[in-house]
N, C-alpha and C positions, 0 to 999 in steps of 0.2 A: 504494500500500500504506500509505502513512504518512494519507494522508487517512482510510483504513477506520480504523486504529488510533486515530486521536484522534476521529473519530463515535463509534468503542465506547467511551471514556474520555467524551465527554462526556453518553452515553446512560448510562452507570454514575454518572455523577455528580461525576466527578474533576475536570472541567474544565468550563467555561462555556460554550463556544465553541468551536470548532476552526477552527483559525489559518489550516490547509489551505485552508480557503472564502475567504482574502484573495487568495490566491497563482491570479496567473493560470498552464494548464498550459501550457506549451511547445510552439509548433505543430512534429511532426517536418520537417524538412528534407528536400525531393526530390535524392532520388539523383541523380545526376550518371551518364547514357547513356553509355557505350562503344561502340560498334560498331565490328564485325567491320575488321581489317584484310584487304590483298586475302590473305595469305601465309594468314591465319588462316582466311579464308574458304577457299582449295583445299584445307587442310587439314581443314575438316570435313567439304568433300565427297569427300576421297578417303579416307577415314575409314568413312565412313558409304556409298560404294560397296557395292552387292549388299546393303544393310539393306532391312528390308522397309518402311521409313520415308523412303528416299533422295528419293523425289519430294516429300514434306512439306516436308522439311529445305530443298528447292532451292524451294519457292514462298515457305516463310516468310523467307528470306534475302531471295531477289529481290522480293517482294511488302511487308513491314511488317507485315503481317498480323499482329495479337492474336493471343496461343496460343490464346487460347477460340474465335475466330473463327476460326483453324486447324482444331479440332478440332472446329465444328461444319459441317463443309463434307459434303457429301455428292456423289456424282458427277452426280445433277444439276444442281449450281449451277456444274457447267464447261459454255463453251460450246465446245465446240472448233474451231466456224466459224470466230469469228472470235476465237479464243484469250483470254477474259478468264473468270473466276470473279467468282459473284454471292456475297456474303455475305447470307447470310439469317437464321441463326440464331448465337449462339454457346454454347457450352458452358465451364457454369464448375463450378469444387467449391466448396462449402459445406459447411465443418464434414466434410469427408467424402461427401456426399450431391453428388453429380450434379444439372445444374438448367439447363434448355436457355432460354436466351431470346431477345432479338432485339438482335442489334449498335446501338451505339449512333448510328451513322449509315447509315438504310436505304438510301443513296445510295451506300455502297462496295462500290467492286469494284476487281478486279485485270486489268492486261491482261496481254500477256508480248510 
């Protein structure tokens, strides 16, 4: 925000230069991963018992699986012979808008 205000200051004429274009910005900092303890983990699933979502909840825990990659699973990328799921597509939001593409690695899958 301070960068826009001194562009419009020096597009008006006030100043020469904006100081902002010296200043490198600050790379954000990656979150630091949590995962589930075991107490915390029965407790989602005895939580989420009888939801119409229970078997998502128990692949995305046990699996790793990306929410979008979750959510773009369809029932044929289960194989049930030999119990693994193909990721093929993933579903992501944009802006609000829906937008289905392809996992970043076509090589994952899940077994159980």
């Amino acid at each position: 925000m301070l960068r826009k205000a001194f562009k419009q200051a020096v597009l008006w004429g006030y100043m020469l230069r904006n100081p902002c274009d010296a200043v490198a910005r600050p790379k954000p900092g990656r979150k630091a991963i949590r995962f589930f303890t075991a107490e915390e983990t029965n407790q989602l699933f005895t939580a989420a018992r009888g939801d119409r979502l229970h078997a998502l909840y128990l692949l995305a825990v046990s699996s790793g699986l990306r929410q979008g990659e979750l959510f773009g699973l369809k029932w044929r990328d289960v194989d049930w012979n030999v119990g693994a799921v193909a990721v093929q597509r993933t579903i992501d939001d944009l802006k609000g808008t829906l937008s289905v593409g392809e996992p970043e690695d076509r090589e994952r899958s899940t077994s159980s």
